[in-house]
C-alpha positions as CSV (number, residue, x, y, z in Angstrom):
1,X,0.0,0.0,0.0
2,X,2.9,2.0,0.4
3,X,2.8,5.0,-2.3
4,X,-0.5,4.6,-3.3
5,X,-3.1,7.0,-2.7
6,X,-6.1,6.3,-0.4
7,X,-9.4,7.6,-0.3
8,X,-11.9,7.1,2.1
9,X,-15.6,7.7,2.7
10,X,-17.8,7.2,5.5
11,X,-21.8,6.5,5.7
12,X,-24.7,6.1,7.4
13,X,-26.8,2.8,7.1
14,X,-29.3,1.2,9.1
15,X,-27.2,-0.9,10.4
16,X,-24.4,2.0,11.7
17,X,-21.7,4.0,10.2
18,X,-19.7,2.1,7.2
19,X,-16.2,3.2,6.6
20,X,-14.0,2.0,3.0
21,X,-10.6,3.0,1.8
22,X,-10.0,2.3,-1.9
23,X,-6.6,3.1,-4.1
24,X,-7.4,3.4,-7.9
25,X,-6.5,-0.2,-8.1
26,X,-9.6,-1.7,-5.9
27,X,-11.2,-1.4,-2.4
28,X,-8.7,-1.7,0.4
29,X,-10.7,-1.9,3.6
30,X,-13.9,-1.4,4.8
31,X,-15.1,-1.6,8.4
32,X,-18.5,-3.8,9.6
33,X,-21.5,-1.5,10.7
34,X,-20.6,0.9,14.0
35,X,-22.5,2.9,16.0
36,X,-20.1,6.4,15.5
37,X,-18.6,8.2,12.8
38,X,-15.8,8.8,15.4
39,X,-15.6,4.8,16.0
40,X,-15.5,4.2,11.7
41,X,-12.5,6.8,11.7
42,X,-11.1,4.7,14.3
43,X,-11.4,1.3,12.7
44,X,-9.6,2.7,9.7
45,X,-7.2,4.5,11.5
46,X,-5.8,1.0,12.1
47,X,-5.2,0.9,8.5
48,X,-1.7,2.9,7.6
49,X,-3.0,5.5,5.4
50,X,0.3,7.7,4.8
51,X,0.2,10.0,2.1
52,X,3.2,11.4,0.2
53,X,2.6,14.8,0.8
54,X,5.3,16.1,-2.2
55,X,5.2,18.7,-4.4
56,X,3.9,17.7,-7.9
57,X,5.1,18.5,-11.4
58,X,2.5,20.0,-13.7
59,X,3.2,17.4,-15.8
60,X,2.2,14.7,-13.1
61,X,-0.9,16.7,-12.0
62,X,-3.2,14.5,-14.4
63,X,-2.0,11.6,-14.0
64,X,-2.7,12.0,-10.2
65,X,-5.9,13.2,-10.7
66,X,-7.2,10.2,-13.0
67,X,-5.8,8.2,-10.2
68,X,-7.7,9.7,-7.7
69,X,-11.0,9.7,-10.3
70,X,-10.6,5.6,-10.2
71,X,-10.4,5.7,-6.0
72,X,-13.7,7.7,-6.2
73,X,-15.6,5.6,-8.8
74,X,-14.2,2.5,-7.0
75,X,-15.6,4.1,-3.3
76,X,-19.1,5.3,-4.7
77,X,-19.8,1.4,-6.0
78,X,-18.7,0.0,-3.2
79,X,-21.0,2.3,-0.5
80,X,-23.4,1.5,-3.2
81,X,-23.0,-1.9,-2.8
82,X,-22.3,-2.1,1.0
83,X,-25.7,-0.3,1.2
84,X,-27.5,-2.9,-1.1
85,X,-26.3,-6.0,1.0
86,X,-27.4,-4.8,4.4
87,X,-30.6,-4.0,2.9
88,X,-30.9,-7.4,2.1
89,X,-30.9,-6.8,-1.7
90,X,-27.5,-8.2,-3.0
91,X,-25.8,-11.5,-2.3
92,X,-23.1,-11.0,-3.9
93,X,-20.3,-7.9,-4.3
94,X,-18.4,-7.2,-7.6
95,X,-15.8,-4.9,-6.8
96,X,-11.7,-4.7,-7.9
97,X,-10.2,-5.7,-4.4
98,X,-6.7,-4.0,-3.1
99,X,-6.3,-5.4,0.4
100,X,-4.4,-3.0,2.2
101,X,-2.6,-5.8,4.2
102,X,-2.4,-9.3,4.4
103,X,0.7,-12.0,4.5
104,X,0.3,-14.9,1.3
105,X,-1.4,-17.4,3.7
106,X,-3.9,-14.8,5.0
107,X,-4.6,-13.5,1.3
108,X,-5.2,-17.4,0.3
109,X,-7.7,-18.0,3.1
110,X,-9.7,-14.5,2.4
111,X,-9.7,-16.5,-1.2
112,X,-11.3,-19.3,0.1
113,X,-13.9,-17.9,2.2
114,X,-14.8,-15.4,-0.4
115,X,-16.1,-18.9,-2.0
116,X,-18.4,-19.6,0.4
117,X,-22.0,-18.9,-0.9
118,X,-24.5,-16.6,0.8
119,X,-26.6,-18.2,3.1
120,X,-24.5,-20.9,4.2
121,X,-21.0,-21.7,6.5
122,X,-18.5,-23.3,6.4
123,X,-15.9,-24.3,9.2
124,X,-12.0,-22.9,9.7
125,X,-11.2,-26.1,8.7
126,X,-12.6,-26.6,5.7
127,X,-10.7,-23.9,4.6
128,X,-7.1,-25.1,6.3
129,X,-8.2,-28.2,4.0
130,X,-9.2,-25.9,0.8
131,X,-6.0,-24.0,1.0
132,X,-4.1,-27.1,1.8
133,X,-3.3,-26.8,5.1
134,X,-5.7,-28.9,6.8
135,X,-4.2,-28.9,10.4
136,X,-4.0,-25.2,9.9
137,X,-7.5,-24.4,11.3
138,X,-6.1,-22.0,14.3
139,X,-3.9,-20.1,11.8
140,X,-7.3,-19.7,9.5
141,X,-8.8,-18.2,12.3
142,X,-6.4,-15.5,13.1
143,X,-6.0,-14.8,9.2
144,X,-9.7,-14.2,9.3
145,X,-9.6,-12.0,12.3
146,X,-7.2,-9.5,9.8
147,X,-9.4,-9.3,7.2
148,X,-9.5,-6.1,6.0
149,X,-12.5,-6.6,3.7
150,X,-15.1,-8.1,6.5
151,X,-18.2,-8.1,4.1
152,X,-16.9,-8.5,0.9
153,X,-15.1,-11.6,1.8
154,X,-17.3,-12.8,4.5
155,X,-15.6,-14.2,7.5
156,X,-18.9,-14.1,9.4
157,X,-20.0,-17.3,7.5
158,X,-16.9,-19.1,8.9
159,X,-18.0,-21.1,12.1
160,X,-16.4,-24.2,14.4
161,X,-17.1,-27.6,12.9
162,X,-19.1,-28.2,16.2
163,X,-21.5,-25.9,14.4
164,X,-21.0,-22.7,17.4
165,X,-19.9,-19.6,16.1
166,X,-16.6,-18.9,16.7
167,X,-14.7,-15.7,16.9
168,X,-15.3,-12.3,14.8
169,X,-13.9,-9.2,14.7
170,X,-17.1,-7.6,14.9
171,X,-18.9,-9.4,18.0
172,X,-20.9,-12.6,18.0
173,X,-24.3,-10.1,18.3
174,X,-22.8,-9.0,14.7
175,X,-21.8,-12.4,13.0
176,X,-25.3,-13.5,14.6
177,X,-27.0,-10.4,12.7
178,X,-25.6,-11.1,9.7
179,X,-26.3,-14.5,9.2
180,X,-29.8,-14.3,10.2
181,X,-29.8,-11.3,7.2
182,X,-28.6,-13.9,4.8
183,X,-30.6,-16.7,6.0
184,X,-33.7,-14.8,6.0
185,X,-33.2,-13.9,2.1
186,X,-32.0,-17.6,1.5
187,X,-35.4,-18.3,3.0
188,X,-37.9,-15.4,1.1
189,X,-36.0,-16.4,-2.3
190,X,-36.9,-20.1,-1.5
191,X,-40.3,-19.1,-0.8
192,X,-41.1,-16.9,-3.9
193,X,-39.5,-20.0,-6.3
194,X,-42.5,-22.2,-4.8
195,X,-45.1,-18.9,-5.3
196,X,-46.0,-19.3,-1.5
Protein backbone atom coordinates (compact mmCIF):
# COMPACT_ATOMS: atom_id res chain seq x y z
CA UNK A 1 0.00 0.00 0.00
CA UNK A 2 2.89 2.03 0.38
CA UNK A 3 2.77 5.03 -2.34
CA UNK A 4 -0.48 4.61 -3.32
CA UNK A 5 -3.12 6.99 -2.69
CA UNK A 6 -6.13 6.29 -0.45
CA UNK A 7 -9.41 7.56 -0.31
CA UNK A 8 -11.89 7.11 2.14
CA UNK A 9 -15.62 7.70 2.68
CA UNK A 10 -17.76 7.22 5.45
CA UNK A 11 -21.77 6.53 5.68
CA UNK A 12 -24.75 6.06 7.40
CA UNK A 13 -26.84 2.81 7.11
CA UNK A 14 -29.33 1.18 9.09
CA UNK A 15 -27.16 -0.85 10.41
CA UNK A 16 -24.36 1.96 11.72
CA UNK A 17 -21.66 3.97 10.18
CA UNK A 18 -19.66 2.09 7.24
CA UNK A 19 -16.15 3.24 6.61
CA UNK A 20 -14.02 1.99 3.02
CA UNK A 21 -10.62 3.04 1.81
CA UNK A 22 -10.01 2.28 -1.86
CA UNK A 23 -6.61 3.10 -4.06
CA UNK A 24 -7.41 3.38 -7.87
CA UNK A 25 -6.50 -0.24 -8.09
CA UNK A 26 -9.62 -1.69 -5.93
CA UNK A 27 -11.24 -1.42 -2.38
CA UNK A 28 -8.74 -1.72 0.36
CA UNK A 29 -10.65 -1.86 3.64
CA UNK A 30 -13.89 -1.42 4.81
CA UNK A 31 -15.06 -1.64 8.37
CA UNK A 32 -18.55 -3.79 9.59
CA UNK A 33 -21.53 -1.51 10.68
CA UNK A 34 -20.62 0.86 14.04
CA UNK A 35 -22.50 2.87 16.01
CA UNK A 36 -20.13 6.42 15.48
CA UNK A 37 -18.63 8.17 12.78
CA UNK A 38 -15.84 8.80 15.36
CA UNK A 39 -15.64 4.77 15.99
CA UNK A 40 -15.45 4.22 11.72
CA UNK A 41 -12.52 6.80 11.75
CA UNK A 42 -11.05 4.74 14.27
CA UNK A 43 -11.44 1.33 12.67
CA UNK A 44 -9.58 2.69 9.67
CA UNK A 45 -7.20 4.52 11.51
CA UNK A 46 -5.82 0.99 12.14
CA UNK A 47 -5.17 0.87 8.46
CA UNK A 48 -1.72 2.92 7.59
CA UNK A 49 -3.00 5.54 5.39
CA UNK A 50 0.35 7.66 4.82
CA UNK A 51 0.16 9.95 2.15
CA UNK A 52 3.17 11.38 0.22
CA UNK A 53 2.58 14.83 0.79
CA UNK A 54 5.26 16.05 -2.19
CA UNK A 55 5.19 18.66 -4.37
CA UNK A 56 3.91 17.69 -7.90
CA UNK A 57 5.15 18.50 -11.36
CA UNK A 58 2.50 19.96 -13.74
CA UNK A 59 3.20 17.38 -15.78
CA UNK A 60 2.20 14.67 -13.08
CA UNK A 61 -0.90 16.66 -12.00
CA UNK A 62 -3.23 14.54 -14.43
CA UNK A 63 -2.00 11.56 -14.05
CA UNK A 64 -2.69 11.96 -10.18
CA UNK A 65 -5.87 13.25 -10.66
CA UNK A 66 -7.19 10.20 -13.05
CA UNK A 67 -5.83 8.20 -10.15
CA UNK A 68 -7.71 9.71 -7.72
CA UNK A 69 -11.01 9.73 -10.32
CA UNK A 70 -10.60 5.56 -10.18
CA UNK A 71 -10.43 5.70 -6.03
CA UNK A 72 -13.66 7.68 -6.24
CA UNK A 73 -15.58 5.60 -8.76
CA UNK A 74 -14.18 2.46 -6.99
CA UNK A 75 -15.58 4.09 -3.34
CA UNK A 76 -19.11 5.29 -4.74
CA UNK A 77 -19.76 1.37 -6.02
CA UNK A 78 -18.71 -0.02 -3.23
CA UNK A 79 -20.95 2.32 -0.55
CA UNK A 80 -23.43 1.49 -3.20
CA UNK A 81 -23.01 -1.95 -2.84
CA UNK A 82 -22.34 -2.08 1.03
CA UNK A 83 -25.75 -0.28 1.17
CA UNK A 84 -27.53 -2.91 -1.10
CA UNK A 85 -26.28 -5.97 0.99
CA UNK A 86 -27.36 -4.81 4.37
CA UNK A 87 -30.64 -4.01 2.95
CA UNK A 88 -30.91 -7.41 2.14
CA UNK A 89 -30.93 -6.82 -1.72
CA UNK A 90 -27.52 -8.18 -2.96
CA UNK A 91 -25.82 -11.48 -2.28
CA UNK A 92 -23.12 -11.01 -3.94
CA UNK A 93 -20.27 -7.91 -4.33
CA UNK A 94 -18.43 -7.18 -7.56
CA UNK A 95 -15.79 -4.90 -6.84
CA UNK A 96 -11.71 -4.67 -7.92
CA UNK A 97 -10.21 -5.70 -4.39
CA UNK A 98 -6.72 -3.99 -3.13
CA UNK A 99 -6.35 -5.36 0.36
CA UNK A 100 -4.37 -2.98 2.19
CA UNK A 101 -2.58 -5.82 4.23
CA UNK A 102 -2.42 -9.28 4.38
CA UNK A 103 0.73 -12.03 4.52
CA UNK A 104 0.29 -14.93 1.27
CA UNK A 105 -1.35 -17.45 3.66
CA UNK A 106 -3.86 -14.81 4.98
CA UNK A 107 -4.57 -13.51 1.27
CA UNK A 108 -5.20 -17.43 0.33
CA UNK A 109 -7.67 -18.03 3.11
CA UNK A 110 -9.66 -14.53 2.38
CA UNK A 111 -9.73 -16.48 -1.19
CA UNK A 112 -11.26 -19.32 0.13
CA UNK A 113 -13.91 -17.88 2.18
CA UNK A 114 -14.77 -15.39 -0.41
CA UNK A 115 -16.10 -18.90 -2.01
CA UNK A 116 -18.40 -19.55 0.38
CA UNK A 117 -22.03 -18.90 -0.87
CA UNK A 118 -24.54 -16.60 0.77
CA UNK A 119 -26.60 -18.25 3.13
CA UNK A 120 -24.47 -20.92 4.16
CA UNK A 121 -20.98 -21.72 6.55
CA UNK A 122 -18.46 -23.26 6.43
CA UNK A 123 -15.85 -24.28 9.16
CA UNK A 124 -12.05 -22.89 9.74
CA UNK A 125 -11.18 -26.13 8.75
CA UNK A 126 -12.64 -26.62 5.73
CA UNK A 127 -10.71 -23.86 4.56
CA UNK A 128 -7.13 -25.15 6.27
CA UNK A 129 -8.18 -28.20 4.05
CA UNK A 130 -9.21 -25.93 0.80
CA UNK A 131 -5.97 -23.97 0.96
CA UNK A 132 -4.09 -27.13 1.85
CA UNK A 133 -3.33 -26.84 5.11
CA UNK A 134 -5.68 -28.88 6.78
CA UNK A 135 -4.20 -28.91 10.40
CA UNK A 136 -3.98 -25.17 9.92
CA UNK A 137 -7.48 -24.35 11.25
CA UNK A 138 -6.06 -22.04 14.33
CA UNK A 139 -3.85 -20.12 11.78
CA UNK A 140 -7.25 -19.65 9.53
CA UNK A 141 -8.83 -18.17 12.26
CA UNK A 142 -6.38 -15.51 13.10
CA UNK A 143 -5.95 -14.75 9.22
CA UNK A 144 -9.67 -14.21 9.26
CA UNK A 145 -9.55 -12.05 12.29
CA UNK A 146 -7.19 -9.49 9.76
CA UNK A 147 -9.36 -9.33 7.25
CA UNK A 148 -9.48 -6.15 6.00
CA UNK A 149 -12.52 -6.59 3.72
CA UNK A 150 -15.10 -8.08 6.49
CA UNK A 151 -18.18 -8.12 4.05
CA UNK A 152 -16.91 -8.47 0.93
CA UNK A 153 -15.12 -11.59 1.76
CA UNK A 154 -17.35 -12.77 4.54
CA UNK A 155 -15.62 -14.21 7.47
CA UNK A 156 -18.91 -14.15 9.41
CA UNK A 157 -20.01 -17.27 7.47
CA UNK A 158 -16.91 -19.08 8.86
CA UNK A 159 -18.04 -21.15 12.06
CA UNK A 160 -16.38 -24.19 14.39
CA UNK A 161 -17.07 -27.64 12.94
CA UNK A 162 -19.13 -28.15 16.17
CA UNK A 163 -21.49 -25.88 14.38
CA UNK A 164 -21.02 -22.70 17.35
CA UNK A 165 -19.94 -19.61 16.12
CA UNK A 166 -16.57 -18.92 16.67
CA UNK A 167 -14.75 -15.73 16.87
CA UNK A 168 -15.35 -12.30 14.78
CA UNK A 169 -13.90 -9.15 14.67
CA UNK A 170 -17.07 -7.56 14.90
CA UNK A 171 -18.87 -9.42 17.97
CA UNK A 172 -20.86 -12.63 17.96
CA UNK A 173 -24.31 -10.14 18.33
CA UNK A 174 -22.84 -9.03 14.74
CA UNK A 175 -21.84 -12.38 12.96
CA UNK A 176 -25.30 -13.51 14.55
CA UNK A 177 -26.98 -10.40 12.75
CA UNK A 178 -25.57 -11.14 9.67
CA UNK A 179 -26.30 -14.51 9.18
CA UNK A 180 -29.76 -14.32 10.17
CA UNK A 181 -29.82 -11.28 7.21
CA UNK A 182 -28.63 -13.89 4.76
CA UNK A 183 -30.58 -16.72 6.01
CA UNK A 184 -33.67 -14.81 6.00
CA UNK A 185 -33.23 -13.91 2.12
CA UNK A 186 -32.02 -17.64 1.47
CA UNK A 187 -35.42 -18.31 2.97
CA UNK A 188 -37.88 -15.44 1.10
CA UNK A 189 -36.02 -16.41 -2.31
CA UNK A 190 -36.90 -20.15 -1.48
CA UNK A 191 -40.30 -19.05 -0.79
CA UNK A 192 -41.06 -16.89 -3.89
CA UNK A 193 -39.54 -19.97 -6.32
CA UNK A 194 -42.50 -22.17 -4.77
CA UNK A 195 -45.12 -18.86 -5.34
CA UNK A 196 -45.97 -19.30 -1.48
Amino acid sequence: MKGKDILAATFPTAWGYVGILATEAGVAAITLPVKSEAAVNRALGRFRMGQSGCQMRESELDTHMKTLTRAAQILERAETQVREYLAGRRRAFHLPLDPITGTPFARAVWQACAEIPYGQTRSYGWIAERIGRPRAARAVGTALGANPLPLVIPCHRVVRSTGGLGGFGGGIVMKKRLLALERSNVCSTAEKMRGE
